[in-house]
C-alpha positions in Angstrom: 87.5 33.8 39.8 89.0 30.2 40.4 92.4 30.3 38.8 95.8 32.2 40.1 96.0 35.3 40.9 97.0 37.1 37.8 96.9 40.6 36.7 94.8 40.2 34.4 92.1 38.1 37.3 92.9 41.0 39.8 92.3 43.7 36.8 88.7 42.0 36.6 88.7 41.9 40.2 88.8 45.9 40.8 86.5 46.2 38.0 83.4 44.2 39.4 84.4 46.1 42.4 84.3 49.2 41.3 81.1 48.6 38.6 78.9 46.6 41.7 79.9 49.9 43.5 76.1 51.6 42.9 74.1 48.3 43.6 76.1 47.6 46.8 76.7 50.5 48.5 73.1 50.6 50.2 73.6 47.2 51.4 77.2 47.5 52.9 76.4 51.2 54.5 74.0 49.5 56.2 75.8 46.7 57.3 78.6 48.6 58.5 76.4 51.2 60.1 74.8 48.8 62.5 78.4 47.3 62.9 79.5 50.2 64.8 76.3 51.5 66.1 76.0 51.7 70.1 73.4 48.6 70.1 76.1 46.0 69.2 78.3 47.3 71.4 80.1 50.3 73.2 81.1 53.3 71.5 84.9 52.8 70.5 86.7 56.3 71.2 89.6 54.8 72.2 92.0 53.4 69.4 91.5 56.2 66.9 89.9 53.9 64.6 88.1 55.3 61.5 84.0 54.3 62.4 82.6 55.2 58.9 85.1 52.3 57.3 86.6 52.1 54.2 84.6 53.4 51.3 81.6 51.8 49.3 84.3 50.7 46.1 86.9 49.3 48.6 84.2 47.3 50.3 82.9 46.0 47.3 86.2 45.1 46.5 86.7 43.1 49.9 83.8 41.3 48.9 84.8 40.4 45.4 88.5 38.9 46.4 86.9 35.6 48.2 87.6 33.6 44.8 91.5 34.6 45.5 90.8 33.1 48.8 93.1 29.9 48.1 95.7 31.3 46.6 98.7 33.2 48.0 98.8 37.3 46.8 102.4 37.7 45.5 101.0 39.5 42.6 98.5 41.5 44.2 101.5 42.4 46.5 104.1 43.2 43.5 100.7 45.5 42.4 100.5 47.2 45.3 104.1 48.2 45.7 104.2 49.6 42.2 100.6 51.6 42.6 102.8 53.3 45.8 105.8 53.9 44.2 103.8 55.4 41.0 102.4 57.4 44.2 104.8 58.2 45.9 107.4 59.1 42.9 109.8 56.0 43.8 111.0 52.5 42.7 109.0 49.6 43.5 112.1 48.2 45.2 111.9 51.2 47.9 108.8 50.1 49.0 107.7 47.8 51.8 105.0 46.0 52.8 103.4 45.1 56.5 100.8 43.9 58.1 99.6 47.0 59.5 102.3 49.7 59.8 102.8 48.4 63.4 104.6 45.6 61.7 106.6 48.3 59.3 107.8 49.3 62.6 108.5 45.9 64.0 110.8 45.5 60.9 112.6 48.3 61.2 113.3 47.2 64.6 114.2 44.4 64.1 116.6 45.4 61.0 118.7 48.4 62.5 118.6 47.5 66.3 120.3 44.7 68.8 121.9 44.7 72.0 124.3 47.4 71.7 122.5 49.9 70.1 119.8 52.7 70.6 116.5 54.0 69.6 116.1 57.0 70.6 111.8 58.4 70.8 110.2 61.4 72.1 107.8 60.7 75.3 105.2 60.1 75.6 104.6 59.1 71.8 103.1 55.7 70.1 104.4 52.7 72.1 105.0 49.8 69.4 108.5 50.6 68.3 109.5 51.1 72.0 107.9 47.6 72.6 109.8 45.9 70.1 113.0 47.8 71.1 112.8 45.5 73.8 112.8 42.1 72.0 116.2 43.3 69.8 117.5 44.3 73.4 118.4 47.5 72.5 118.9 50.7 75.0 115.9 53.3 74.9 116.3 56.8 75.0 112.8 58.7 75.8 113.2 62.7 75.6 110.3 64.7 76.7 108.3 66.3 74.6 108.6 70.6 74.5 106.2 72.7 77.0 103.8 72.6 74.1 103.5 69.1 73.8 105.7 68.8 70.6 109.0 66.7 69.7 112.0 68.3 71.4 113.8 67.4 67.9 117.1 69.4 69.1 117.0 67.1 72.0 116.4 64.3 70.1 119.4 65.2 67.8 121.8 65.5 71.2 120.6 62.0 72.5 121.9 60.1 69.1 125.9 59.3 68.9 127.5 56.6 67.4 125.3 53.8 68.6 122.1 55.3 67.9 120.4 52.4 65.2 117.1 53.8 64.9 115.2 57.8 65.8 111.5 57.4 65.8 109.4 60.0 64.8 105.5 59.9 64.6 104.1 62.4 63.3 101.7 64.1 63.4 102.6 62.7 67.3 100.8 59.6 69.0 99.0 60.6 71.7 99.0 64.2 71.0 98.3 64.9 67.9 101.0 67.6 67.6 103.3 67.8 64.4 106.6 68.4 63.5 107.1 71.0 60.7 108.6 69.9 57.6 111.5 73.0 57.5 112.5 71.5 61.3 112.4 68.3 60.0 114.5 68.8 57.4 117.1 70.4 60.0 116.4 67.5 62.3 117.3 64.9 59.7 120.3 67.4 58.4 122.3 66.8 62.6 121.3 63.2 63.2 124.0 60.8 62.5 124.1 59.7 58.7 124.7 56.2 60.5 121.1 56.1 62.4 118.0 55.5 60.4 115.5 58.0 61.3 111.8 56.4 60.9 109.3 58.9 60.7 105.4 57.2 61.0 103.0 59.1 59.3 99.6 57.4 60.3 98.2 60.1 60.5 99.1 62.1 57.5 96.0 62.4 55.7 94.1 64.4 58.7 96.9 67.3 58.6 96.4 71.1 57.2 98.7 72.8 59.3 100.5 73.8 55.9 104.1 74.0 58.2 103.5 70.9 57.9 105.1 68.2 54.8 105.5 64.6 54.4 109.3 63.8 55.1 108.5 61.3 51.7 109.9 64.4 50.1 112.9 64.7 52.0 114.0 61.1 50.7 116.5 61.9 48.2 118.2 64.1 50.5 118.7 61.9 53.4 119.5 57.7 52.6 119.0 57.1 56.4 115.6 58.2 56.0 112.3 55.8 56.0 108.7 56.8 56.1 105.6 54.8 57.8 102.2 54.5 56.2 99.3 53.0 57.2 95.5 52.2 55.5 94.5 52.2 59.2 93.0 54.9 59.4 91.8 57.6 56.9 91.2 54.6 54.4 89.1 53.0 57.6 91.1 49.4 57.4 92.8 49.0 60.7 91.0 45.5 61.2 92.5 44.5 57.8 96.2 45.4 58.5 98.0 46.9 55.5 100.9 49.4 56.2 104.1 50.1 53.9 107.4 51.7 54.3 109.0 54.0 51.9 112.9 54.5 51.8 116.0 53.6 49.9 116.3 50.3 48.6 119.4 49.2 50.7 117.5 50.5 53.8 114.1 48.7 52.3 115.8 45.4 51.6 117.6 45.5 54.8 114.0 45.7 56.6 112.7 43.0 54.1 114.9 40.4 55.7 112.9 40.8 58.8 109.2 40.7 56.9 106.7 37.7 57.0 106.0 35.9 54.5 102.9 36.8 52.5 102.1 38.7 55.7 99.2 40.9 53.6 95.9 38.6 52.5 94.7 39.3 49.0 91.6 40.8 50.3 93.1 43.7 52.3 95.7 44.1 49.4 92.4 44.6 46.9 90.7 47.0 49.4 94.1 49.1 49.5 94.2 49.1 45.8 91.0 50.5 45.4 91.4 52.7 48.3 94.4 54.7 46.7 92.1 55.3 43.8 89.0 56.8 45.1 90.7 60.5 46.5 87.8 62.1 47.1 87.2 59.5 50.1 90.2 60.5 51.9 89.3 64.5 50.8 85.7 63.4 52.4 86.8 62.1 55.7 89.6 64.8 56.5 86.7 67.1 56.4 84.1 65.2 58.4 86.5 64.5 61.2 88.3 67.3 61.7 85.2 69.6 61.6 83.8 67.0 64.1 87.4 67.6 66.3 87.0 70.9 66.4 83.5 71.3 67.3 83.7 68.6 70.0 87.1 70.1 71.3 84.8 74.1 71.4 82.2 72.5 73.4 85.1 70.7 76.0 86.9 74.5 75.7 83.0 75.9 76.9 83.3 73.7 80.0 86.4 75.0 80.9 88.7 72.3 79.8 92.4 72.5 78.2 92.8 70.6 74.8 95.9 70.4 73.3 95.5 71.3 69.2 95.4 68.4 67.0 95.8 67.6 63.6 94.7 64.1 64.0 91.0 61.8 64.6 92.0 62.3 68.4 92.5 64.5 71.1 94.0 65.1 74.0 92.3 66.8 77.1 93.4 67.9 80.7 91.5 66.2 83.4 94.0 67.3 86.5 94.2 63.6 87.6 94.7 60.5 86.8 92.7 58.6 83.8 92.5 55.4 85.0 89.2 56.1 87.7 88.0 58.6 84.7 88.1 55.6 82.2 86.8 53.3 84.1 83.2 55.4 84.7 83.2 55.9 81.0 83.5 52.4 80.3 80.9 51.9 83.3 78.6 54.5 80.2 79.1 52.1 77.6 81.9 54.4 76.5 86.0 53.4 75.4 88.3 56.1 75.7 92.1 56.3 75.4 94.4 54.5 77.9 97.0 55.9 80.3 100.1 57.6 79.0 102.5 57.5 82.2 104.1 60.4 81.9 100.7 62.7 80.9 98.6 60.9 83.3 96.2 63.7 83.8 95.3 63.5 80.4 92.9 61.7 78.2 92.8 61.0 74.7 89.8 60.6 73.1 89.3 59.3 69.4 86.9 61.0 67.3 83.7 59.2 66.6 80.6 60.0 64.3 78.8 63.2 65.6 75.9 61.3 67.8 78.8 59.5 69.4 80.7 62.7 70.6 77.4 63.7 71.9 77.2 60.8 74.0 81.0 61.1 74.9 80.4 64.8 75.7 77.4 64.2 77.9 79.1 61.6 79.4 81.7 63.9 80.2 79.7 66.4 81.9 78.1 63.9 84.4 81.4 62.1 85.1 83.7 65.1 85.5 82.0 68.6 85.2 84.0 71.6 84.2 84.2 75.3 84.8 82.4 77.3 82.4 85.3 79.4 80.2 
């Protein structure tokens, strides 16, 4: 492919990718097998990253976009947006795309706060919106999560007032792994302050089957101030390619557009998305495999006496009585990653869930570093 970027170009595009699908798949498992096997380097249980990567058609299509190389993506962008709004049941215009869903939230940020207004976040929960509270100067308000390690969202609804610019929901809940049920979401978002925009970031939304549970995409038409984070981080396997989107009204969309980079998205990680949205029974494939390796690894931590909080996510949290940091470190000292330090749950580690052999590792690991009661 050495013209633009047409359609029609990134129609043929997907196509090769899709049709080289049974002649490369071999090759790339391979490839990314030994990418992420413990001989090029330690095992990574510490960023909930997706090890298995995206899927055979979405890598194929990765390696198909080089002859778009030289040319910017606006219309593999414009194709995007409408494949999510055709998703998603919305207007193109109410989408919005970032480089990474860590940059959705930058946006927002950047869009709705400033020096006299407030965000207002559970704690501890993910730490990027916080972060970039700071830049717009704006005043945080951290409430504590509930005794069982959920959003305190009638808190949260106390803490906002006339100032409030932005509420920040993740969930399911950064680090967690706790959700917020969709009927007390829907009351949440029913006392906030039409005036503050509530962002709710669903990263993790594909892992969920707590059916209380509901993406608050649905809740859209009922509340303007509403906007909804997605990422191809995880379940699709892309974080290293950075493609997240925002879904919300097209005032709030446009508003949050101001505050985008240009082109931010490469047409490769655009053509992996693509294909990505289209191969279902990937993301059906990969809920199952991790959260049936969650809950067995979580059992065997249970048998040695430890507490786990229950997740609905490709992490966990468990109790350790002290502080992580020493804990970490002999991990790492293992060839091991493993979550960082939450301030204000310490005494807890998160731990991202790996392929089987690499919980093994992690478990065994565990049992010479720290040994447990048996339950």
């Amino acid at each position: 492919m050495s013209g633009p970027l047409t359609r029609r170009s990134l129609a043929r595009l997907l196509g090769a990718a899709a049709g080289a699908t049974l002649l490369e798949a071999p090759r790339i498992a391979t490839a990314a097998t030994a990418a992420s096997s413990p001989a090029s380097g330690p095992i990574r249980l510490s960023a909930n990253e997706n090890p298995y990567g995206p899927s055979a058609p979405a890598l194929a299509a990765l390696r198909d976009s080089g002859g778009a190389a030289s040319r910017y993506p606006g219309a593999v962008r414009a194709e995007l947006r409408e494949r999510l709004a055709r998703l998603h049941g919305v207007e193109p215009d109410q989408i919005a795309l970032g480089c990474g869903s860590s940059d959705v939230l930058r946006m927002a940020d950047a869009a709705f706060l400033g020096p006299d207004r407030k965000i207002v976040a559970a704690e501890p929960t993910f730490e990027a919106v916080l972060g970039y509270a700071k830049v717009t100067r704006a005043e945080a308000v951290k409430v504590p999560l509930t005794a069982d390690f959920r959003h305190d969202l009638p808190a949260m609804a106390a803490a906002c007032d006339a100032s409030t610019g932005l509420v920040y929901v993740c969930n399911p809940n950064n680090p967690t792994g706790t959700i917020v049920g969709g009927d007390d979401l829907a009351a949440f978002l029913a006392r906030v302050p039409p005036s503050a925009i509530v962002l709710v970031d669903e990263a993790y939304h594909h892992f969920v089957e707590d059916p209380r549970y509901r993406t608050a995409i649905d809740l859209l038409p009922r509340f303007p101030n509403l906007v909804v984070a997605r990422t191809f981080s995880k379940i699709y396997g892309m974080a290293g390619l950075r493609v997240g989107y925002a879904v919300g009204s097209e005032a709030n969309v446009e508003t949050m557009g101001r505050y985008a980079s240009w082109s931010s998205v490469n047409c490769a990680a655009l053509a992996g998305a693509l294909v990505s949205l289209s191969d279902a029974d990937h993301v059906v494939r990969q809920r199952r495999l991790f959260n049936e390796t969650r809950r067995w690894a979580c059992g065997e931590l249970e048998k040695q006496g430890r507490r786990v909080i229950p997740s609905e996510t490709n992490f966990f949290m468990v109790e350790i009585g002290s502080d992580v940091g020493p804990l970490a470190q002999a991990f790492r000292s293992r060839g091991i990653l493993v979550g960082r330090r939450f301030p204000s749950m310490s005494g807890w580690l998160r731990v991202s869930v790996g392929k089987r052999e690499e919980m093994q590792r992690f478990l065994a690991a565990f049992r010479e570093i720290a040994p447990g009661k048996a339950a």
